[in-house]
N, C-alpha and C positions, 0 to 999 in steps of 0.2 A: 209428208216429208219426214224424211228418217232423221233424226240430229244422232250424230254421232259424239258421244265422248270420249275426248281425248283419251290417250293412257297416258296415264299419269305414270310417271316415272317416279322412282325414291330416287331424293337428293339427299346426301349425307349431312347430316347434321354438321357445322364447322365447330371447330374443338372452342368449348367457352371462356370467356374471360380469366378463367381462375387457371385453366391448363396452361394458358399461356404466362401468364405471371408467376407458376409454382417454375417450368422451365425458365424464363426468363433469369431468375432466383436461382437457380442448380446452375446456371452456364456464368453466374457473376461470382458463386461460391469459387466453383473449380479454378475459374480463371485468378481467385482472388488468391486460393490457396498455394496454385503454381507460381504464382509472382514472388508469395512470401517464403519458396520453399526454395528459388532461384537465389533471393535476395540473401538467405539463410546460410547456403551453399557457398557462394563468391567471399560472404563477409569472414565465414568463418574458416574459410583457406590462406586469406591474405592479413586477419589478426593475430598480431604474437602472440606468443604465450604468454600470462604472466610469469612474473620471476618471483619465486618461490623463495623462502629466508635461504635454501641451502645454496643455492648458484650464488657465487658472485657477481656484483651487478657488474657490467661495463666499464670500463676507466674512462673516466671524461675524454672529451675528446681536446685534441691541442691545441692551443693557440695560433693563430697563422703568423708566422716569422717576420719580424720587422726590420726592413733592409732600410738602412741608413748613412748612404751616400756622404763622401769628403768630398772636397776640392781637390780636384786633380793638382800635384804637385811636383818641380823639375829639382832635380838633384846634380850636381858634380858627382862625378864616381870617382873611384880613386886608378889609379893607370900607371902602370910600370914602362910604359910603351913612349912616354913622355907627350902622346895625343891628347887630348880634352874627351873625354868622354860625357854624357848625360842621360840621366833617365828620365824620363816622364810617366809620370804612372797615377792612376784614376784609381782609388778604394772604395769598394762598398762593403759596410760592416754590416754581417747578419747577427741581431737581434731577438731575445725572449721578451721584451718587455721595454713599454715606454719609458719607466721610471730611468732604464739602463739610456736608455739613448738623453731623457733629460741630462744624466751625470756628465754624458761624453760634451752635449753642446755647454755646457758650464764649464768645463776644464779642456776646450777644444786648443787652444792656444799651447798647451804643455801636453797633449796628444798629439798636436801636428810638430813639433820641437824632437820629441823621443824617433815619431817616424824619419822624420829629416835628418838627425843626428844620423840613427843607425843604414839611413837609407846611402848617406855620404860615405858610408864606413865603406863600401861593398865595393867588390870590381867587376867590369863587363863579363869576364869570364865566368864568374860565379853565375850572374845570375844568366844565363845563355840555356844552359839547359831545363826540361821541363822539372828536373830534381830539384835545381837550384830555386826555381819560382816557387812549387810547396818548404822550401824550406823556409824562406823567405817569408811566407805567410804566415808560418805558424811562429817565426820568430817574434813579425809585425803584431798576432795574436796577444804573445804573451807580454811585448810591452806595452800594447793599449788595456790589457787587463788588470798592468801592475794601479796600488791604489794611489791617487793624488793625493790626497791628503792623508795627515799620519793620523794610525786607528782608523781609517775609515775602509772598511770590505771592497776587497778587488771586485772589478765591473765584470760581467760573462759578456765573451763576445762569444756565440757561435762557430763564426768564420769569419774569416778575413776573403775577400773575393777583388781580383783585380777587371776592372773595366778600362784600364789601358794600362799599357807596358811597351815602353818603346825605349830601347836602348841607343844612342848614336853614337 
């Protein structure tokens, strides 16, 4: 009996330990490099620049305005017509600053006296059209700014803004 031997085939060597963990190592570089060359990219499109001695820097930004609402108050008008006229009208005073608004609630009593006072001066006619109402305002301005006490610095109102106005 003949035995025959097999033919032996060559099977390829599988690549050793050390080829795989030198690639392993190249594919965690690249990848490592890409992420920080992304991160690189993004950060330094969306950081300002700094600000150099020659620019000037930005002006602060403003303060948010502080509206400070009166009691709505009814006035007699005055009337050539020998009718009864009235007004009713809702203020809201705008505001730079609390301190300003502390002064107006301490002297709120001879603030709502000057609005009454000049508010009775007035006739329906006047205040009817949209002229008459900015005038009316800026007038109301300047006697809530005059100062309550003597030597002591006029109050800044901004605006004067009406939240109702109803003539009958």
């Amino acid at each position: 009996m003949a035995t025959t031997t097999a033919n032996q085939q060559a099977v390829p060597a599988s690549p050793g330990p050390l080829k795989r963990i030198i690639l392993i190592v190249l594919i965690a570089i690249i990848a490592a490099g890409a992420a920080g060359a992304g991160v690189w990219f993004f950060m330094s499109k969306r950081a300002p620049a700094p600000a150099s001695a020659e620019t000037p820097s930005a002006p602060p930004p403003l303060a948010a305005p502080l509206f400070f609402p009166l009691e709505s108050m009814t006035v007699n008008l005055q009337s050539d017509d020998g009718q009864q006229h009235f007004l009713r009208i809702g203020l809201t005073l705008k505001l730079n600053d609390p301190r300003t608004q502390q002064e107006l609630t301490e002297h709120m009593p001879e603030v709502r006296s000057r609005i009454l006072l000049a508010l009775s001066n007035k006739h329906p006619e006047e205040l009817a059209p949209l002229e008459g109402k900015r005038a009316l305002a800026a007038e109301l301005r300047t006697l809530i700014e005059e100062p309550t006490d003597k030597g002591a610095a006029p109050i800044h109102v901004q605006d004067v803004l009406f939240t109702e106005f109803v003539v009958q």
